[in-house]
C-alpha positions as a printed Julia matrix, in Angstrom:
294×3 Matrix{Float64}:
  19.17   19.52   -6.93
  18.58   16.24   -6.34
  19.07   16.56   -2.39
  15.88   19.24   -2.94
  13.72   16.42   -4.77
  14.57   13.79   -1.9
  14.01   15.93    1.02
  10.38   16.97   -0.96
   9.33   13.29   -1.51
  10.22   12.21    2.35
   7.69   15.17    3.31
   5.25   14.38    1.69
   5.27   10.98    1.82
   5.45   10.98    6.01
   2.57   13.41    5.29
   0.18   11.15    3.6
   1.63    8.56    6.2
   0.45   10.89    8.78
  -3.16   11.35    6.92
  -3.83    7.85    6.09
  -3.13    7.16    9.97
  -5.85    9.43   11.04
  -7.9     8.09    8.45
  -7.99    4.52    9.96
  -8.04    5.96   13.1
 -10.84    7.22   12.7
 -12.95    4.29   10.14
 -10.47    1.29    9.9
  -9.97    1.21   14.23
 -13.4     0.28   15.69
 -13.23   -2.72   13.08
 -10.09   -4.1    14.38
 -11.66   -3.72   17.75
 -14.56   -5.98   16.66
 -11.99   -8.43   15.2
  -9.88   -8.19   18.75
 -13.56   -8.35   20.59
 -14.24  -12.06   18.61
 -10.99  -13.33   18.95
 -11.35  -12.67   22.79
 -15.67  -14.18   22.76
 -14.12  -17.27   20.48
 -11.28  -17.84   23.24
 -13.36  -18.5    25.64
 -15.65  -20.37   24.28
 -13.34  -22.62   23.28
 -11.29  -22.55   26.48
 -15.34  -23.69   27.89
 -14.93  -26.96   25.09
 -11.48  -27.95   26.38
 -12.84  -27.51   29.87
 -15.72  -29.58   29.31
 -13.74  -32.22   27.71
 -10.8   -32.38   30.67
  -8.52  -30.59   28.89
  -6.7   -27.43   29.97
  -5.36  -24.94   27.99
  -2.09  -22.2    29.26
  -2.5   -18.84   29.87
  -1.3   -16.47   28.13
   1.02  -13.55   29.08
   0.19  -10.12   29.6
   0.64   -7.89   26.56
   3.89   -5.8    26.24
   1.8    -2.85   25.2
  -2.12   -1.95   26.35
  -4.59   -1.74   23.4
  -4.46    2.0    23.41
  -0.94    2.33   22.83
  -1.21   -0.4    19.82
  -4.39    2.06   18.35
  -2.92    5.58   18.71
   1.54    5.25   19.04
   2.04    2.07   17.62
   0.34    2.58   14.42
   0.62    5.79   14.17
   4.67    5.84   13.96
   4.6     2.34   11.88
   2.21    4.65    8.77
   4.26    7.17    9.35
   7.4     5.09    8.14
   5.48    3.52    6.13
   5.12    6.9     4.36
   8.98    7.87    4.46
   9.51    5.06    3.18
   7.06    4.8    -0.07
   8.04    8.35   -0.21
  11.95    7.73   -0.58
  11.25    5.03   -3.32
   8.67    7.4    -5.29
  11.33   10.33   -5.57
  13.87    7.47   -6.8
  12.34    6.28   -9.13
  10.56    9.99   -9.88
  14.26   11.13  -10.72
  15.05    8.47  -12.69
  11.93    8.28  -14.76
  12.09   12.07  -15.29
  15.86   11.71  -16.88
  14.35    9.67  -19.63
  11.38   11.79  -20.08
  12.68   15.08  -19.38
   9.39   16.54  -21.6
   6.86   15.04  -19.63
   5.65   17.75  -16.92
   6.32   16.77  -13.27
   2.52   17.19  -12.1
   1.52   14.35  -14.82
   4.81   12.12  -14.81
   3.86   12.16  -10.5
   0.91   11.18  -11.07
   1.38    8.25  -13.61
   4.08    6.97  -11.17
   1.9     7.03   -8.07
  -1.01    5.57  -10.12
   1.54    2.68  -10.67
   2.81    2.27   -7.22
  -0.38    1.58   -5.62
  -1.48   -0.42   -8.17
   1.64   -2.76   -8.35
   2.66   -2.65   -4.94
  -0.7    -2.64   -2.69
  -3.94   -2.96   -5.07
  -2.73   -6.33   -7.07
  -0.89   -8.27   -4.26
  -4.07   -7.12   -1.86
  -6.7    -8.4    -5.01
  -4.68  -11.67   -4.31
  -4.0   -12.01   -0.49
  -6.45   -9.18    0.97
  -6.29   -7.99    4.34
  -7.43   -9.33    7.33
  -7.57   -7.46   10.74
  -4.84   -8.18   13.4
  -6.32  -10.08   15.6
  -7.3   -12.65   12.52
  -5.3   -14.96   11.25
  -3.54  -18.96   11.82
  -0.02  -18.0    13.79
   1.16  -21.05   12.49
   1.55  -20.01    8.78
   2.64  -16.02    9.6
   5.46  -16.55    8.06
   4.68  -18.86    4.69
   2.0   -16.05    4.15
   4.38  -13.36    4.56
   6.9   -14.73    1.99
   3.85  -15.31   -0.47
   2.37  -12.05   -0.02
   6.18  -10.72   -1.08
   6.06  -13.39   -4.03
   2.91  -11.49   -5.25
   4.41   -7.56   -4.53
   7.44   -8.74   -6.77
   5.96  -10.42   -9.29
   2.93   -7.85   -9.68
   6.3    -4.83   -9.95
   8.0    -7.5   -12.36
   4.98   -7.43  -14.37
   4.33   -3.87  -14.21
   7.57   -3.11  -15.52
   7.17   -5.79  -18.26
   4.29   -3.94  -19.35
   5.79   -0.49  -19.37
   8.82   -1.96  -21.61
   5.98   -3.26  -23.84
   3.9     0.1   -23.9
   7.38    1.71  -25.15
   8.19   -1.15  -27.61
   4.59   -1.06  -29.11
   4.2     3.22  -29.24
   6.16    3.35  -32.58
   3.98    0.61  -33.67
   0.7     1.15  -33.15
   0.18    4.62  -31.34
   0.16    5.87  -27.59
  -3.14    5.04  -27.07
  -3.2     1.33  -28.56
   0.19    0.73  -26.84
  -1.17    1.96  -23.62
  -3.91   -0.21  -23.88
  -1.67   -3.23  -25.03
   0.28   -2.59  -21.69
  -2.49   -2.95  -19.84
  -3.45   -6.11  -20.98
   0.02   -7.79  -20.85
  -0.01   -6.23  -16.78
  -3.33   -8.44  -16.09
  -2.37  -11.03  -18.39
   0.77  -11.62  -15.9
  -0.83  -10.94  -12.56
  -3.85  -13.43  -13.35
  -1.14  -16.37  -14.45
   0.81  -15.43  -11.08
  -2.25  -15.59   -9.3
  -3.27  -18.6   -10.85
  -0.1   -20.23   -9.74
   0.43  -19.27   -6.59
  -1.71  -21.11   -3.5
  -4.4   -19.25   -1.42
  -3.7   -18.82    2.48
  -6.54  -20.98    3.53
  -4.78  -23.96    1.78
  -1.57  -23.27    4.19
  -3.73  -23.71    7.47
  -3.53  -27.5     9.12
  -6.52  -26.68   11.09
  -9.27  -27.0     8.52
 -11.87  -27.21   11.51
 -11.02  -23.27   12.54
 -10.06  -21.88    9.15
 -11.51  -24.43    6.56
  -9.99  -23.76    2.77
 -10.92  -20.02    2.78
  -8.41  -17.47    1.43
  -8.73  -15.21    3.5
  -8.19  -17.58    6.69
 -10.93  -16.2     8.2
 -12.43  -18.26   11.62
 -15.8   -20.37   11.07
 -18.57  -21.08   13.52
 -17.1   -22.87   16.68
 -18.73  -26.23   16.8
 -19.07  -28.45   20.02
 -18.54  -32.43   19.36
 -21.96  -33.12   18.82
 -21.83  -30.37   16.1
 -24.19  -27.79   17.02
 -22.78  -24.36   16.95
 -21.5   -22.54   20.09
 -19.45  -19.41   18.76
 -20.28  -17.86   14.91
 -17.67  -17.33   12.66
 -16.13  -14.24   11.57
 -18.35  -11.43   10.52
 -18.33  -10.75    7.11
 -19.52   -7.22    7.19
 -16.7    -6.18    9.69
 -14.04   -7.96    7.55
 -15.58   -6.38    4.56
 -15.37   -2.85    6.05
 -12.27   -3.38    7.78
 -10.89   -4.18    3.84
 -12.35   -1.15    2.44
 -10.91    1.18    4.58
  -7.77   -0.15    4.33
  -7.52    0.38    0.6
  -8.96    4.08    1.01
  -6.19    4.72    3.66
  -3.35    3.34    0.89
  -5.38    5.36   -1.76
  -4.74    8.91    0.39
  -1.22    8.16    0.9
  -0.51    7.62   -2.33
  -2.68   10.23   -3.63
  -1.15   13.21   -1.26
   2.25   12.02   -2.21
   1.08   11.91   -6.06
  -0.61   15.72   -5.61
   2.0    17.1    -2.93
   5.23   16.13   -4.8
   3.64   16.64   -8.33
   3.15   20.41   -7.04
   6.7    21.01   -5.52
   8.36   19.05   -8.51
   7.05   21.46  -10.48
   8.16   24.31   -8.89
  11.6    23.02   -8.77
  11.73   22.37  -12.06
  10.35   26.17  -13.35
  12.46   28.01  -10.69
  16.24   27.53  -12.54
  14.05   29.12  -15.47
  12.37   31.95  -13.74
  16.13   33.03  -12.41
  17.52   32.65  -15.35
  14.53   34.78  -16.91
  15.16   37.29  -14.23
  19.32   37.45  -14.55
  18.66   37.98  -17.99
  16.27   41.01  -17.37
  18.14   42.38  -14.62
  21.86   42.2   -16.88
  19.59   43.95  -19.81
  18.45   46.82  -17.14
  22.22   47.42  -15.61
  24.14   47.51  -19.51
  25.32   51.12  -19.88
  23.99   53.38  -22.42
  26.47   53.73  -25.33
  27.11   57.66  -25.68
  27.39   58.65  -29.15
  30.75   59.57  -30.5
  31.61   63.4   -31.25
């Protein structure tokens, strides 16, 4: 039975992997194009400076793969894992959620677990360190920002469960509805003290000329030695949209794997009761007739 749950969740989840792919395709894509068209404009004008000054700068290799693989193959098959992946964890912890709640239908208990996935894995660690397109971003600090943005996923799960353990503790207490409502304040209570603590991206960036103390690490205007401005910095409307449609592509992901597996959980779970329903009928219809004694 379990096998049957597992095999569900991967589906769907490579399915909203699939769907949030053509979703940025289609909204998120000409955005990182505008990010990948600056980054190119700001190169050169820069490469113009270090002329100008008697400096010259490498060049840089050819890419490994064109632009139009990156857009269409490349992250196409990385959502797609993506998806088999969030959908293998969901069914986990699905089927072990659903052991200690066996009352609770699959359709709702689905939904409350999906509702907490993107919140404590994506929407809380993004409200912190938010996305910026690819071609955006100080190379040098790839990796401290990577192990912070991690910090923040574990901590905001850490918290989450924290807050469910509370919820549970409190129900007895106070009611459902209070204890939900308790939860939800111990969940922000944690995730604005982690938050608090840990250090924005800008702050990890040496070159405060390109990035200045900005979270987000986001270029600003070029500026030539005698400090009049010769490239603008970063758009915000294109990183604004480019954010946006990144958290509507997580939202349909885990939204189809929230609908899709609520649906087929539920069947699983009424079809060992609709055969048993129908052995019993069918063993009532086959009895023989008693014949009466004479």
């Amino acid at each position: 039975m379990e096998f049957r749950y597992i095999y569900r969740g991967l589906g769907v989840g490579l399915l909203g992997g699939l769907l949030a792919f053509v979703f940025a395709r289609i909204f998120a894509e000409p955005f990182i194009q505008d990010a990948i068209d600056y980054e190119s404009g700001r190169d050169e004008a820069q490469s113009a400076l270090d002329a100008a000054a008697g400096h010259h700068a490498g060049h840089e290799g050819a890419e490994l793969f064109s632009r139009s693989v990156q857009s269409n193959v490349g992250i196409g098959v990385g959502m797609a894992v993506f998806g088999l992946a969030i959908g293998g964890l969901f069914v986990v912890a699905y089927l072990i959620v659903s052991r200690r709640y066996p009352d609770v239908r699959p359709r709702v208990l689905a939904c409350l677990l999906a509702a907490a996935g993107f919140v404590s894995l994506y929407l809380v660690p993004f409200a912190k360190y938010p996305a910026n397109p690819p071609a955006i971003g100080h190379e040098e600090t790839i990796g401290a920002r990577s192990a912070l943005y991690v910090t923040m996923v574990a901590v905001s799960v850490i918290a989450m469960g924290l807050a469910i353990v509370a919820g549970r503790w409190l129900a007895g207490r106070v009611g459902t509805w209070n204890a939900s409502l308790l939860a939800g304040v111990v969940f922000l209570v944690l995730v604005a003290i982690a938050m608090g603590l840990l250090p924005a991206f800008g702050h990890l960036s040496s070159n405060k000329a390109e990035y200045g103390d900005f979270a987000t690490e986001t270029p600003q205007p070029l500026q030539a030695p005698d400090g009049r401005i010769v490239y603008p910095g970063f758009p915000a409307d294109v990183l604004f949209k480019f954010r946006f449609y990144s958290v509507i592509s997580q939202l349909i992901l885990w939204s189809t794997i929230a609908l899709g597996f609520g649906a087929l959980a539920e069947r699983l779970a009424v079809a060992p009761a609709r055969r048993a329903s129908t052995a019993r009928v069918e063993a009532a219809t086959t009895e023989p007739t008693p014949t009466p004694a004479g």
